[in-house]
C-alpha positions as a printed Julia matrix, in Angstrom:
339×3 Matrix{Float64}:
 -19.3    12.57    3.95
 -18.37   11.75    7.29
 -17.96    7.72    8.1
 -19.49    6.79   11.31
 -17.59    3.79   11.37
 -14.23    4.16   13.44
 -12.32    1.58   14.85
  -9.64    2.17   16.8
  -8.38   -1.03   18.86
  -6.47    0.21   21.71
  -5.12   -3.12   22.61
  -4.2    -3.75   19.1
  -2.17   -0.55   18.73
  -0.61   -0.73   22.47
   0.77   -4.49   20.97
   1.67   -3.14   18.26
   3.83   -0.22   19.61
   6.85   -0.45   21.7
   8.68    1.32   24.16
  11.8     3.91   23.26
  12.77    5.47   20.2
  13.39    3.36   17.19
  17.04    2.98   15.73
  18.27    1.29   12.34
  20.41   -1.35   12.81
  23.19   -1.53    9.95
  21.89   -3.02    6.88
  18.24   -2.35    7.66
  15.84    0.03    6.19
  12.52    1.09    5.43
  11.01    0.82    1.98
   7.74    2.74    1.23
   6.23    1.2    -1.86
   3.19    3.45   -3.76
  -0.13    2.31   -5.76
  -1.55    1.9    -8.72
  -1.17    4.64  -11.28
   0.92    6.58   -8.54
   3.88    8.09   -9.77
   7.06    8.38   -7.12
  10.2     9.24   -7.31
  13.68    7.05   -5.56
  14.65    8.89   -2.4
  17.69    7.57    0.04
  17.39    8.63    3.66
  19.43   11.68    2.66
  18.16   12.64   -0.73
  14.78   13.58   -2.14
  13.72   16.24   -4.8
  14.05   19.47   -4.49
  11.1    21.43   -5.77
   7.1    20.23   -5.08
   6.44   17.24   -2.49
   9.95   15.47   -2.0
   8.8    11.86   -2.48
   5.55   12.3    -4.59
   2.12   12.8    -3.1
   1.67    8.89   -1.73
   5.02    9.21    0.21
   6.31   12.02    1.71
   4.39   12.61    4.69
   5.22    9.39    5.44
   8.3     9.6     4.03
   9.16   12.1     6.83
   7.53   10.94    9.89
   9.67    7.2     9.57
  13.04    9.53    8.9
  12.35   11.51   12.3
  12.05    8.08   14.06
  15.6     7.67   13.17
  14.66    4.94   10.68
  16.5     4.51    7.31
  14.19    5.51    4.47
  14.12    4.47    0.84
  10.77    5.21   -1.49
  11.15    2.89   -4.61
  10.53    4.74   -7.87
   7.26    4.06   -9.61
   5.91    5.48  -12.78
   2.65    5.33  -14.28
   3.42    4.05  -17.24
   7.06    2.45  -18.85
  10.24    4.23  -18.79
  11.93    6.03  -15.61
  10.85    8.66  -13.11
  10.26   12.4   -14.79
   9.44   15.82  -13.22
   5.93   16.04  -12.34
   3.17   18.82  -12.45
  -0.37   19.03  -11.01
  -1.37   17.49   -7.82
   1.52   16.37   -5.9
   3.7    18.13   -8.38
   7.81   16.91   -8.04
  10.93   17.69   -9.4
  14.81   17.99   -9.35
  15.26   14.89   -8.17
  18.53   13.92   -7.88
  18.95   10.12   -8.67
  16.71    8.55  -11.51
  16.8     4.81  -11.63
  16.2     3.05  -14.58
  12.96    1.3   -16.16
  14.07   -2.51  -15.66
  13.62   -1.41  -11.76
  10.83    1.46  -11.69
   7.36   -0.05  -10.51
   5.27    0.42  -13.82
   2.14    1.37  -11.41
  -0.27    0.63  -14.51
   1.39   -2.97  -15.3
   0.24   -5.91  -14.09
   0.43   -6.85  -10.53
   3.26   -9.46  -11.07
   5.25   -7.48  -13.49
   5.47   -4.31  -10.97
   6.3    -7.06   -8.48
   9.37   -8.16  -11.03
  10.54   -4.35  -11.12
   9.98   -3.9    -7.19
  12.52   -6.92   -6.7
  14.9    -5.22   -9.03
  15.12   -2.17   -7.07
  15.06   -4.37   -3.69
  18.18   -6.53   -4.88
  19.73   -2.81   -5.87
  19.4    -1.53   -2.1
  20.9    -4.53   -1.49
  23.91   -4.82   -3.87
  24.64   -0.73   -3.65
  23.85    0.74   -0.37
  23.98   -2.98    2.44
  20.59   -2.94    2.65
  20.3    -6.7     4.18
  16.54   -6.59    5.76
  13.8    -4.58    4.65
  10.85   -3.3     6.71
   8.49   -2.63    3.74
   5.18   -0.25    4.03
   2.94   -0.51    0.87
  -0.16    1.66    0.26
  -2.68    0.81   -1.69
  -1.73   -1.87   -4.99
   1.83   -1.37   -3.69
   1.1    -3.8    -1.04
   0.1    -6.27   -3.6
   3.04   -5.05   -5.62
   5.17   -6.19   -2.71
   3.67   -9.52   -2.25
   4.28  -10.33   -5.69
   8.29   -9.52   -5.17
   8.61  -11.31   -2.23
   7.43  -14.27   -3.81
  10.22  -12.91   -6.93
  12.91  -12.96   -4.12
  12.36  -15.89   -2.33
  12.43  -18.29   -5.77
  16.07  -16.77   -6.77
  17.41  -17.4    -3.02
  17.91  -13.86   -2.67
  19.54  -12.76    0.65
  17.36   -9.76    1.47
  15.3   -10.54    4.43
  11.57   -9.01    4.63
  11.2    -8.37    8.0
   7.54   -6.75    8.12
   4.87   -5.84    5.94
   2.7    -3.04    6.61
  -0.06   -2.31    4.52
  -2.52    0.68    4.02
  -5.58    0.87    2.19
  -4.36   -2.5     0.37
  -7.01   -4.17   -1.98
  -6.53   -8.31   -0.69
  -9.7    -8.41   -2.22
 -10.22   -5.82   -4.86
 -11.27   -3.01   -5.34
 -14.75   -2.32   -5.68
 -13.88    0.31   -8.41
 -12.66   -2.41  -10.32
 -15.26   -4.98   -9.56
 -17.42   -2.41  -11.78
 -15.3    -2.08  -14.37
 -14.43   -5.97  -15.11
 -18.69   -6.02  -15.16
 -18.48   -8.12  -11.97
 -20.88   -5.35  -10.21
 -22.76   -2.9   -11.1
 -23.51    0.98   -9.85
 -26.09    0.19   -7.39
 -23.39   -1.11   -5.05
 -22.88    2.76   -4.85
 -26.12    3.53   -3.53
 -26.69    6.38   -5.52
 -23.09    8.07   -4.13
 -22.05   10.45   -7.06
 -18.27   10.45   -5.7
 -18.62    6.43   -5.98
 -20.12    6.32   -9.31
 -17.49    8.75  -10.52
 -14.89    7.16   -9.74
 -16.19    3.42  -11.07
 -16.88    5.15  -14.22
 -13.34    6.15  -14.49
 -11.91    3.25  -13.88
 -13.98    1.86  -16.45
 -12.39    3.91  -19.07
  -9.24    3.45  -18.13
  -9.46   -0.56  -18.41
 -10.61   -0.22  -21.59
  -7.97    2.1   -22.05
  -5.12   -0.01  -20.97
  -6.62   -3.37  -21.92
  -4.44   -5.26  -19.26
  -2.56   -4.46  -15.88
  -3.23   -3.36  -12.69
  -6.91   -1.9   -13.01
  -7.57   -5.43  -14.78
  -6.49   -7.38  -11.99
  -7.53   -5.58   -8.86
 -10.57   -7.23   -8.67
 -12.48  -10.55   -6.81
 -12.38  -11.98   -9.57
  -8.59  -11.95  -10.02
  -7.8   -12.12   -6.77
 -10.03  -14.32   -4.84
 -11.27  -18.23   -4.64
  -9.07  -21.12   -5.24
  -7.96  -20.46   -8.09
  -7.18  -16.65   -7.49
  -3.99  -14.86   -7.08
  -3.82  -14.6    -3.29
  -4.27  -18.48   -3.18
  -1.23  -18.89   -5.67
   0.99  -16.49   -2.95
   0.23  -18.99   -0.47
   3.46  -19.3     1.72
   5.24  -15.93    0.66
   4.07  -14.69    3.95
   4.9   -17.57    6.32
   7.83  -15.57    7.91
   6.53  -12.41    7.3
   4.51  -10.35   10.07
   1.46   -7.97    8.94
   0.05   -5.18   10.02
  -3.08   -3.93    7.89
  -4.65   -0.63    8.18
  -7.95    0.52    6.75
  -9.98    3.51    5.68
 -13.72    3.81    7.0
 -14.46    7.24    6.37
 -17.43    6.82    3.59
 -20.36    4.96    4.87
 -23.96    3.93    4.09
 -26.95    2.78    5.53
 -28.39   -0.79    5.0
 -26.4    -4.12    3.48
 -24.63   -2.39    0.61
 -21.34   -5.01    0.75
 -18.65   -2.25   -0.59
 -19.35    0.03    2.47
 -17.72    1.41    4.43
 -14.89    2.44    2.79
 -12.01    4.72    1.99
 -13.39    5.81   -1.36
 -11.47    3.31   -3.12
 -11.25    0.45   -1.65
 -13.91   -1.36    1.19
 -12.47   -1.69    4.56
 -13.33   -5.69    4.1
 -10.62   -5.63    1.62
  -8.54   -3.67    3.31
  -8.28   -5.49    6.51
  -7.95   -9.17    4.36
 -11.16  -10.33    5.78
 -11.7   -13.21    3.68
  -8.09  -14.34    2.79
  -7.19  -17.59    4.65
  -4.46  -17.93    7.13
  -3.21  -20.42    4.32
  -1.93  -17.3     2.63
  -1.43  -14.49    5.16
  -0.22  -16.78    8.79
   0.03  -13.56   10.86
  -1.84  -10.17   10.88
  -3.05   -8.02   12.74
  -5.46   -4.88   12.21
  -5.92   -1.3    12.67
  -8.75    1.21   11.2
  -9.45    4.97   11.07
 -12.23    6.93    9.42
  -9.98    8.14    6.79
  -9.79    8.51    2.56
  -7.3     6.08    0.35
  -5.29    8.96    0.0
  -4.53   12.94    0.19
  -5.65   12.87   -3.26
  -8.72   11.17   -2.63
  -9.36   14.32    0.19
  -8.34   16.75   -1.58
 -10.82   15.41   -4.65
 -14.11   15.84   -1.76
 -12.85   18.97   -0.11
 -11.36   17.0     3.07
  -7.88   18.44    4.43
  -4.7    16.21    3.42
  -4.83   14.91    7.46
  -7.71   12.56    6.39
  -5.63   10.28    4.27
  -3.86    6.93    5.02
  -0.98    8.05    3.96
  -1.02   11.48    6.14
  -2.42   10.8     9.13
  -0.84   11.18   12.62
  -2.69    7.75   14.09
  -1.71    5.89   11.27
   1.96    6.78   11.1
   2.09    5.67   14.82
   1.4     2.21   13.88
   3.05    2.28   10.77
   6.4     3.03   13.39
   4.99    0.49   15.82
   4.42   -2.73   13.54
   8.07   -1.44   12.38
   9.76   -1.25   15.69
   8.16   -4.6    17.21
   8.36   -7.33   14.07
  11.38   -8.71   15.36
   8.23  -10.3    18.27
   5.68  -10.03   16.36
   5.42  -13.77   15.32
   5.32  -15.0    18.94
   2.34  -12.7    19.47
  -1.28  -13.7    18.85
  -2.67  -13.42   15.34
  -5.97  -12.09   14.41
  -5.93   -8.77   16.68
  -8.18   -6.21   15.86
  -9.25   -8.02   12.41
């Protein structure tokens, strides 16, 4: 289904994009961090696996585009579960990787948000000690952005050097995600309006909170996350320094006041553009959406081509480079554009 909802802010992108190729500066590099239940392997700007999609199926479109900018390109290693990095089949098959980290700095991508944020700072503070990597322009899709949020917040109580220079997020759930609204009992299928891929998809995460018990699915939810009380509200200040860019999927729409619409078939584009988190916990942002899916595997599951997903899509890459090449400004700049 087609989303008739497309916004596309020229004057946010033309502020958000600058003039000239972009360059790393020693010590500076890009981090691409993956979602929940994702499973990614480590890459350097040089390395990747061998045989399937390099960097897993979140990152290596992405993966790609930043390295032909010239920019220095790390994916952090996340598994689905404890334990390190294996060879993967099915969709978005990898393997012959040729570094494997180790578990006390893989992103469990089932954990809870705060204990993937504990791992992510482990493997940040390992750029850092191993390979110079002083300030980190990091791009998070989906719970990776909240992933990243809760190791900044690791970072900045242990004094750590490392300097976060930008975050970029895509397809981010600030406020949940309506999937697991349902399956904490906080909504029910009618917010689906009668959409079998929506209902599907609740229904699964259901099972796989009851499943798990705890962790990510648990968490990613309004209930978790918002109110005073909530998790944002407790992250207030972890972002005073740090610019924002959030993009957002609209391609799945409905008629009439149904609140999760439109959205990406995961996550609403409310939630996705931070619409109801307070400057109190995210200073600067600024906002960017396209009628596109949470993913290529969220396309590939409705018969879409790969190109409709976040984290393959031409428009979104280009501000993905832009919020990249202009955070150094991007504080001076108004807040609030295109949000």
């Amino acid at each position: 289904m087609r989303g008739s909802i497309v916004v596309l802010v020229t004057l946010v992108v033309a502020a958000i994009l600058v003039a000239g190729p972009a360059h790393s500066a020693p010590g500076r590099a890009v981090v691409i961090v993956s979602g929940g239940d994702a499973v990614s392997p480590f890459t350097t700007p040089g390395e990747a696996c061998r045989s399937g999609l390099a960097a897993g199926n979140t990152d290596t479109a992405l993966r790609e585009n930043l390295l032909a900018a010239g920019h220095t390109v790390y994916t952090s290693p996340a598994m689905a579960g404890r334990g390190p990095v294996t060879d993967q089949t099915g969709f978005g098959a990898f393997g012959d990787c040729p570094i494997t980290l180790p578990e006390i700095m893989t992103v469990d991508s089932t954990a809870s948000i705060d204990l993937a944020g504990e791992h992510l700072a482990r493997f940040l503070s390992y750029l850092h000690d191993t390979r110079g990597v002083d300030v980190v322009d990091v791009v998070g899709h989906s719970m990776g952005g909240l992933y990243s949020r809760a190791a900044f917040r690791v970072l900045q109580s242990l004094g750590s050097p490392i300097r976060i220079r930008s975050l970029t997020t895509l397809g981010t759930p600030w406020q949940g995600s309506f999937l697991s609204d349902y399956a904490n009992g906080l909504t029910t299928l009618a917010d689906c309006a009668g959409d079998t891929f929506c209902e599907k998809a609740s229904q699964a995460m259901a099972d796989e909170v009851t499943r798990l018990q705890t962790g990510s699915g648990r968490e990613v939810n309004q209930g978790y996350l918002m109110g005073p009380q909530g998790w944002n509200e407790y992250q207030a200040g972890v972002l005073d320094r740090i610019p924002v860019v959030l993009v957002g999927g609209a391609r799945f729409t409905h008629p009439g006041p149904v609140t999760v619409w439109p959205n990406d078939g995961i996550v609403s584009n409310r939630s996705a553009l931070a619409t109801d988190i307070s400057d109190r916990v995210l200073p600067h942002r600024r906002c960017a959406s396209f009628d596109d899916t949470h993913s290529i595997y969220v396309s590939d599951a409705v018969g879409l081509p790969w190109a409709t997903g976040l984290t393959s899509e031409s428009r979104v890459f280009e501000v993905v480079r832009g919020a990249i090449d202009g955070a150094d400004g991007a504080l001076q700049t108004p807040t609030r554009q295109g949000c």
